[in-house]
C-alpha positions, 0 to 999 in steps of 0.5 A, spaced: 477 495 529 471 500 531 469 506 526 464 512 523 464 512 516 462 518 513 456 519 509 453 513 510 447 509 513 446 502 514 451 498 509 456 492 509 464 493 510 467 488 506 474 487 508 479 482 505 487 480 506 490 475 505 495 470 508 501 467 505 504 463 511 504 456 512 499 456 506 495 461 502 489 464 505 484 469 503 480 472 509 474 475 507 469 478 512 463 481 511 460 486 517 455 489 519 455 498 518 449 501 522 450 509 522 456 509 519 459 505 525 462 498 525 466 494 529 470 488 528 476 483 531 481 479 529 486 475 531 492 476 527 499 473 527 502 477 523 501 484 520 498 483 513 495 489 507 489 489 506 482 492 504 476 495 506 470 497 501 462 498 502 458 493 498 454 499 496 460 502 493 466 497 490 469 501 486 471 505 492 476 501 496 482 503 501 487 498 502 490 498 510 494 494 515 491 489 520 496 489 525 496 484 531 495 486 539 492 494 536 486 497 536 484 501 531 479 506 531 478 509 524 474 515 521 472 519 515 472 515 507 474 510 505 480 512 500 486 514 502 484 521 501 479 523 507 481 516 512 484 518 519 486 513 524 487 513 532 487 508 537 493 503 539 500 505 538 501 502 531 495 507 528 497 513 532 503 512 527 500 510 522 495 516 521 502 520 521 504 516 516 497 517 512 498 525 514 505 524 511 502 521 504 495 526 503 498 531 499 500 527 494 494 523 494 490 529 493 495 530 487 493 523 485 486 523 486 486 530 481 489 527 476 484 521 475 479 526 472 485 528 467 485 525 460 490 519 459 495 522 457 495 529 461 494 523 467 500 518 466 505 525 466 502 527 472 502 521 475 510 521 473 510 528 476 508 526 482 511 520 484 519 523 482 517 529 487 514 523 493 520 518 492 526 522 496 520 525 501 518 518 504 525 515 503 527 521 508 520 519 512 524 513 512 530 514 515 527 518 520 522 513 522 526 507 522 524 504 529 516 505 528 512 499 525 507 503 521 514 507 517 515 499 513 508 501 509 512 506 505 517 502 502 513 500 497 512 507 496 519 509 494 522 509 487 523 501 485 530 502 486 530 504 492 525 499 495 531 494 498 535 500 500 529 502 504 528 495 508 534 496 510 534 503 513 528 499 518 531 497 526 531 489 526 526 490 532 522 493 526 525 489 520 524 482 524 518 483 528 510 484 527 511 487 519 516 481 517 512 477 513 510 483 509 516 485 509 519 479 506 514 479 501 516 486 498 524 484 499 522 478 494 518 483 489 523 487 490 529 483 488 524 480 482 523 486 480 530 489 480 532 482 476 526 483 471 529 491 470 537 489 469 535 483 464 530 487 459 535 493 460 527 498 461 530 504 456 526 510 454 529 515 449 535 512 452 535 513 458 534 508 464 527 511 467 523 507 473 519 503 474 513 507 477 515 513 470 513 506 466 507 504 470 504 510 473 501 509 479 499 501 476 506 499 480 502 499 487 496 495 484 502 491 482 504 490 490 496 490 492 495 485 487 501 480 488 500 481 495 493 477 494 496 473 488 503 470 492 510 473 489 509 467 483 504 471 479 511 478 478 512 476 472 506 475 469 504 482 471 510 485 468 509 483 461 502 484 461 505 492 464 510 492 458 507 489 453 511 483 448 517 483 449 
């Protein structure tokens, strides 16, 4: 991976993912950003989520994929707003993929400077419109590798129905494992829902409606946690029971 930052001089990129098979494994990399530009490599078996942020800004974080035999050239900021990618295969579909989602994330980063309240019902808002979009996206794309970034994005329902949808060169290939993953979450998470019967004014309301956008930090804190800690996060995202 090679890129140009904007905006920044010399720094550090702090990169981070995490490996679950045949035993946990936190991969961190600290690497050197002089003008903007780094560079790094990696040899991966797999495709894995993962993270990238400067040491002098933490707080902006961009969470990506590290997919084995690409290159990735990347460009612009470290958030999903203003990040662009090229190179290999892969991330020629994958800055597609990220085109496809920047205008709800733009909606997104908008609601951030609202109040609470005002935030949470926009993130509502904004989530029930981008559901069917990206399942569509889906179903048209199935046979491309970077199409299985988005089933964490569908409504949670959805989620397996979406796996599903994916070619089996796709399902079984260089995305499998986090894949798998996501298919345990989801399973977990469709359990949790049918046994505490979620209600709101007495109709059944999503997950995301439930959670906001804390249903993504949900996924990108199980990826770094394993799929033990699901329940755990559950009760902590709806309170006692």
């Amino acid at each position: 991976m090679t890129g140009k930052i904007d905006g920044v001089g010399n720094d550090t990129l702090c990169i981070e993912y995490v490996i679950l098979q045949p035993q946990k494994q936190i991969v961190k990399r600290k690497i050197v950003v002089k003008n903007g530009e780094f560079s790094f490599s990696a040899k991966l078996h797999d495709a894995y989520m993962g993270l990238m942020h400067l040491k002098s800004k933490p707080q902006e974080t961009l969470y990506t994929y590290f997919v084995p035999d690409e290159e990735a050239i990347f460009s612009g900021r470290l958030n999903s707003v203003e990040e662009h990618w090229s190179g290999s295969t892969f991330y020629q579909q994958y800055e597609r993929v990220t085109n496809f989602q920047r205008p709800f994330n733009i909606e997104f980063a908008a609601a951030r400077n609202e109040p609470d309240s005002i935030r949470e019902l926009k993130n509502i808002d904004i989530n029930n419109r981008s559901h069917s979009v990206y399942m569509k996206y889906i179903e048209e794309h199935p046979d491309e590798d970077a199409t299985a970034t988005l089933v964490i994005n569908v409504c949670y329902d959805q989620a397996l129905t979406a796996i599903g949808k994916l070619t089996p060169e796709v399902r079984n290939g260089r995305m499998k494992s986090e894949l798998d993953r996501n298919e345990r979450m989801f399973t977990l998470v469709m359990k949790e829902v049918a046994a505490r019967k979620w209600q709101c004014a007495g109709v059944e309301v999503s997950a995301w409606e439930i959670c906001g956008a804390r249903l993504l930090g949900l996924v990108v804190y199980l990826v770094y946690q394993g799929i033990s800690q699901i329940e755990r996060i559950l009760c902590e995202i709806q309170g006692p029971s």
